[in-house]
C-alpha positions, -999 to 999 in steps of 0.1 A, spaced: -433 351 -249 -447 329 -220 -429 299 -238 -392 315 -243 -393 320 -211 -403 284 -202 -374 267 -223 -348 295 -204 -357 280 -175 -355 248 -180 -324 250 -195 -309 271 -165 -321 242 -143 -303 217 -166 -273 238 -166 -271 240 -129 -276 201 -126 -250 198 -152 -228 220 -129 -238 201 -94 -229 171 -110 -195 185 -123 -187 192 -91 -194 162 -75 -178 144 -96 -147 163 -95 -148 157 -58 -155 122 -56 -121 120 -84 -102 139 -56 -118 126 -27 -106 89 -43 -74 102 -53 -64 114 -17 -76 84 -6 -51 66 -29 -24 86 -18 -31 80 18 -37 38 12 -1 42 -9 16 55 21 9 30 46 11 2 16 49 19 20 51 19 56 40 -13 59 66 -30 32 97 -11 50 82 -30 79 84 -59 60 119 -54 47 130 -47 81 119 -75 95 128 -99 69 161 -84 73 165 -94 107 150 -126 100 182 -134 75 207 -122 104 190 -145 126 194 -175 100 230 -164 95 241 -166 125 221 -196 134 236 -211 102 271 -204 112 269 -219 148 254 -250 129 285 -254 114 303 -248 145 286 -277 161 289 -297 131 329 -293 132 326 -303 169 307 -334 161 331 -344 135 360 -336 161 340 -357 187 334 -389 163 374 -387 154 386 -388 191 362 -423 197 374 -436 167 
């Protein structure tokens, strides 16, 4: 009888391991999940950024690109006239 109750026992322990490391697990998966939510978000935030400022990097170009051409014109204009 002594050694029914022995095995019972043992096997409750086991099953309450078995359960403590269930949930850990399972909280670790969240925990890591969240945590890939959150490093997602600011991966967004930080590529709008980058958009944003690539954007206005382009506008600058542009416009530096079309007064170029505007002083280019000039120059030709300039090198007619001594001519």
């Amino acid at each position: 009888m002594k050694t029914h109750n022995d095995q019972w026992h043992i096997s409750r322990q086991l099953g309450v391991s078995v359960f403590v490391q269930l949930v850990l697990l399972a909280s670790l998966i969240i925990g890591t999940w969240v945590n890939l939510q959150r490093q997602l978000c600011l991966l967004q935030n930080n590529i709008e950024q980058l958009i944003s400022v690539q954007q206005k990097f382009q506008e600058k170009v542009e416009s530096l690109n079309t007064m170029c051409i505007g002083y280019e014109y000039r120059l030709q204009a300039i090198e007619k006239d001594e001519l």
